[in-house]
C-alpha positions in Angstrom: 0.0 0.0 0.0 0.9 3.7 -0.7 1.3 4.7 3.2 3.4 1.6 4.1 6.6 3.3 2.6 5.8 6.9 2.4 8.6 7.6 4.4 10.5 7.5 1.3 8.8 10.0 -0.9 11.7 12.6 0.9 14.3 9.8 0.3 12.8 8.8 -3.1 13.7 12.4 -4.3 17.2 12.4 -2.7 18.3 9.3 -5.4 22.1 8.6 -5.2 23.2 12.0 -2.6 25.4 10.0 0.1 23.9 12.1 3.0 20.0 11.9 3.8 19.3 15.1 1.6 17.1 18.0 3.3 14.5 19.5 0.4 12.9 20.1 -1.9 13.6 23.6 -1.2 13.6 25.7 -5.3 10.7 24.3 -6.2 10.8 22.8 -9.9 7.0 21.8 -11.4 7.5 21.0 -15.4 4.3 19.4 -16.8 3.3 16.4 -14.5 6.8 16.6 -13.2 7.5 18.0 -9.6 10.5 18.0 -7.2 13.2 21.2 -6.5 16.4 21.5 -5.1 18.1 19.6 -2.2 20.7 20.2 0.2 23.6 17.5 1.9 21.8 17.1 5.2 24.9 16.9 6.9 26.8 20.0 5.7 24.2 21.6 4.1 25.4 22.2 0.8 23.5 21.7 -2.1 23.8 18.5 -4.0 21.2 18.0 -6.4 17.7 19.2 -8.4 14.9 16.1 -9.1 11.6 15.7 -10.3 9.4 12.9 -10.2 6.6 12.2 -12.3 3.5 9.2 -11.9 1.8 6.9 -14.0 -0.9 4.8 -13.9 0.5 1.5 -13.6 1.8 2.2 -10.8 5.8 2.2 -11.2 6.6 6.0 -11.0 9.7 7.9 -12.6 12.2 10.1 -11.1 15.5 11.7 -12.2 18.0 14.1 -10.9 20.5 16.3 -12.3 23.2 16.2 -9.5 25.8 19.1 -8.5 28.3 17.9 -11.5 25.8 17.8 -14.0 25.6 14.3 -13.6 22.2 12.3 -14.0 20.5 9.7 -12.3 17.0 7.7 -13.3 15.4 6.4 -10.5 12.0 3.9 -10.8 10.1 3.5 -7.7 7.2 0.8 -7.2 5.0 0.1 -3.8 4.2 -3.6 -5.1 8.1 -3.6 -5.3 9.8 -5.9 -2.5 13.2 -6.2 -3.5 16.2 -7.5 -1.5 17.9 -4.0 -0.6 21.2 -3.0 -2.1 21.0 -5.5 -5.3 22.4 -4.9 -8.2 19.8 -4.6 -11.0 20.4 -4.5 -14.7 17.6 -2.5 -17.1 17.0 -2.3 -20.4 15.6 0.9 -21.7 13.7 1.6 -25.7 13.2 5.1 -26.7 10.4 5.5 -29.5 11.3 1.8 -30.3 15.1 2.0 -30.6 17.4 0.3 -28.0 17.6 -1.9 -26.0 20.1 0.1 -23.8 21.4 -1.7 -20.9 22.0 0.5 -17.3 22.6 -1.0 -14.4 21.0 0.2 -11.0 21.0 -0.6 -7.3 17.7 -1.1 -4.9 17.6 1.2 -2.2 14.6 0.5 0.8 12.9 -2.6 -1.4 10.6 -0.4 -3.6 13.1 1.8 -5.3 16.0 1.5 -7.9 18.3 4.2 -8.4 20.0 4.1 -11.5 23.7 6.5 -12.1 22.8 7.0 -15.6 26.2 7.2 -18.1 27.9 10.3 -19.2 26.4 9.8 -22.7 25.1 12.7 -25.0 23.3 10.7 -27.4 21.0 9.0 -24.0 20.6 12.2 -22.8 19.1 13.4 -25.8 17.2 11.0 -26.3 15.5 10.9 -23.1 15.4 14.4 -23.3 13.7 14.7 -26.3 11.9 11.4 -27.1 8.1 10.7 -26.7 7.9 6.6 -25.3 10.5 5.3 -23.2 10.0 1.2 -22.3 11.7 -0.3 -19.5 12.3 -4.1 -18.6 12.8 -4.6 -15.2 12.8 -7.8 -14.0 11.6 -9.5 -17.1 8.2 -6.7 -16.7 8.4 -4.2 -19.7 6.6 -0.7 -18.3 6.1 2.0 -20.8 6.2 6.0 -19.6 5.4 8.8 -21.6 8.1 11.4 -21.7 5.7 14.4 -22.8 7.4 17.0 -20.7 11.2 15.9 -20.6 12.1 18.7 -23.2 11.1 21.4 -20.9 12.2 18.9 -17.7 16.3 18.5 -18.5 16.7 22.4 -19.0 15.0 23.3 -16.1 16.6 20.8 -13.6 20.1 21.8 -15.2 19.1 25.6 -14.9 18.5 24.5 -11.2 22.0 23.1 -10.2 23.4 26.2 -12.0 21.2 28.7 -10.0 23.4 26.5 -7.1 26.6 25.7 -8.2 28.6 29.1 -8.0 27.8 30.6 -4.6 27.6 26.9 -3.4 31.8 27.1 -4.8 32.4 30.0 -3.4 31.9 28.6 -0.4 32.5 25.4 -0.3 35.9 25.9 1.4 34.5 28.2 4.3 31.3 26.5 5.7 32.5 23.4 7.9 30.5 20.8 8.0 27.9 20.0 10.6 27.8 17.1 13.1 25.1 14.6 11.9 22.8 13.8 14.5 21.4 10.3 14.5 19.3 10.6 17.6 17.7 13.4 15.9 17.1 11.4 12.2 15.9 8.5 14.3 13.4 10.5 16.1 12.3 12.3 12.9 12.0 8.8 11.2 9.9 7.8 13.5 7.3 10.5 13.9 6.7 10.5 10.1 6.4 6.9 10.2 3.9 6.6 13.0 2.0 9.7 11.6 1.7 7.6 8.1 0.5 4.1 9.9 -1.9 6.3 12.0 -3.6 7.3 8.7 -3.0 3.9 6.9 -4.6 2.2 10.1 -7.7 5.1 10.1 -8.4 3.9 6.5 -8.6 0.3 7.0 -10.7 0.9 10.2 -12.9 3.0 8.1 -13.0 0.4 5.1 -13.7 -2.2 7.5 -16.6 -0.3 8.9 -18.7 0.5 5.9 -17.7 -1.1 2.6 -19.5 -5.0 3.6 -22.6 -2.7 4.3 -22.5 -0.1 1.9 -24.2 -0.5 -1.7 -22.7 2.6 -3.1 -20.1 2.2 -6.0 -16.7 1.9 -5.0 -15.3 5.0 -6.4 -17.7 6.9 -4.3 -16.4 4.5 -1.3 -13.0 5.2 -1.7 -13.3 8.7 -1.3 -15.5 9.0 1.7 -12.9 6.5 2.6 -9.9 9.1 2.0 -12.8 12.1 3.6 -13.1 10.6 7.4 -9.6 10.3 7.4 -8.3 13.7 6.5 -7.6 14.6 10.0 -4.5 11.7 10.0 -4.0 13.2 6.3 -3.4 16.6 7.7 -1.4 15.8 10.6 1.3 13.8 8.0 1.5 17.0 6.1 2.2 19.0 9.2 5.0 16.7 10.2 6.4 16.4 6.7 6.9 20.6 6.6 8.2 20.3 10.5 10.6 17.9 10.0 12.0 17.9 7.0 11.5 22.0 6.2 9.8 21.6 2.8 7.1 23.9 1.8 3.2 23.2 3.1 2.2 23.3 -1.0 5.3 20.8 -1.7 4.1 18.3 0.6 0.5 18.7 -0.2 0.6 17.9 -3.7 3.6 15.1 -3.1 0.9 13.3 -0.3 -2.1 14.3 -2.7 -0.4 12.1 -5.8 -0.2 8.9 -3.4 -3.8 9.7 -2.1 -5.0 9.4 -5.7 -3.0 6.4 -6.5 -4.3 4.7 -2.6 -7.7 5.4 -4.2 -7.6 3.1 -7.0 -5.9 0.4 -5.0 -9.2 0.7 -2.6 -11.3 1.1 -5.6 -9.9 -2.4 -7.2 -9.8 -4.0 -3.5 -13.5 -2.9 -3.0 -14.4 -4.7 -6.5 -12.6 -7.6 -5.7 -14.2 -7.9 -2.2 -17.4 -7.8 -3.6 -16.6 -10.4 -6.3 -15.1 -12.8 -4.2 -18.6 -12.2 -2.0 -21.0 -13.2 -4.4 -18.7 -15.9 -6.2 -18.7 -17.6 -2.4 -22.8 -17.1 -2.3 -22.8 -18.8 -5.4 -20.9 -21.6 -5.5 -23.2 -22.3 -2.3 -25.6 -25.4 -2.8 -29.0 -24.6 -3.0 -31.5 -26.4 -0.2 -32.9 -30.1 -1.3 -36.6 -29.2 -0.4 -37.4 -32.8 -2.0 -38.3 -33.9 0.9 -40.7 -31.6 2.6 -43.8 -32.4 0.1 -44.9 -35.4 2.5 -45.8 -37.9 0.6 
């Protein structure tokens, strides 16, 4: 489910930076495409700009342009439970030509971050292509790359906006103690605040879908409505502790809400299939025997 891991939609963002990165904080929203800037938690220097972008069947798209103008893919699945730190090789088509093989490494189970190589003609090509397929673990995915065009230039425009005060610098700023306590703590607050609203929707599902004749789409969302409170207080946490903007978070929780609504929507189907398959398959009474004679 959505809420199990959404500890990881700050991390998920943060791709390959070697420090737990603090963002986003310059904001970057280029078509269905949204991320920003983030800073090395630890020294608080900026490392990278990333975007992320949805799709419907459910394995999501992210990519960053870090502080050397290097790129990294990363693809990101909740179904996904992968043994962490694997090596995983890819094979990518764009507009039908390929395959290119990339290797990547899983990170937390549900996410693959993949260093993508210093290549002009793959850059191009993702930059300005229309269909890119993946394979990934013998499962081709296809994404739309609609917006990358406009994407690439504005995540490169970001590290620049960066890079030369962040130089100027560099040598002057020490670097900050990290505090584990305090991640630990943090980690845990945002994890508790997301099983409080992941165990407020089951409660709620529990309580009214075997009794409810409405259609499921109309379910769902009363479903996602008596739980805004748990919503709100995730939100609240996730601009506390991590210092991104109210709006950032918003629309980052509001993506998974939508794709949590068509889980429950295909779970509330399937409930009521399996329901009236089991009534059915249910032998009807013998009333031979009542006519006495």
């Amino acid at each position: 489910m959505v809420w199990r891991s959404l500890f990881a939609i700050f991390a998920i963002l943060s791709l390959n930076v070697p420090a737990l990165a603090k963002g986003p904080l310059r904001t970057v929203s280029v078509g269905n495409w949204s991320g920003g800037s983030f800073t090395n938690d630890r020294t608080g220097d900026f490392s990278h700009c990333a975007a992320s972008a949805t799709y419907r069947h459910g394995t999501n798209l992210h990519v960053a342009v870090n502080y050397d103008y290097s790129w990294t893919l990363g693809f990101s699945n909740t179904g996904w439970n992968m043994p962490d730190g694997n090596d995983v090789t890819i094979n990518l088509w764009f507009d039908g030509a390929g395959p290119i093989a990339v290797k990547g490494k899983v990170n937390g189970k549900s996410l693959i971050v993949v260093p993508m190589p210093d290549n002009s003609a793959l850059i191009r090509a993702f930059r300005e292509g229309s269909q890119m397929q993946s394979v990934i673990g013998g499962v081709r995915v296809n994404f739309a790359l609609t917006t990358t065009s406009r994407l690439i230039p504005e995540l490169a425009n970001c590290v620049r906006w960066y890079k030369e005060p962040v130089e100027a610098r560099r040598d002057t700023t020490p670097p900050l103690p990290k505090n584990d306590e305090v991640d630990k703590e943090r980690t845990r607050l945002i994890n508790e605040a997301a099983e409080d609203h992941q165990a407020c929707m089951r409660k709620v599902m529990k309580d009214i879908v075997p009794y409810s004749s409405e259609n499921a789409d109309t379910l769902a969302q009363v479903i996602i409505t008596r739980c805004q409170t748990e919503e709100k207080k995730f939100v609240s946490l996730g601009v506390a502790l991590y210092g991104a903007s109210k709006a950032d978070v918003e629309r980052i929780v509001t993506t998974r809400v939508e794709q949590q609504k068509r889980e429950m929507v295909a779970d509330i189907v399937t409930f009521r299939a399996e329901l009236n398959k089991a009534l059915l398959s249910q032998p009807k009474p013998d009333n031979r025997g009542e006519s006495g004679i």
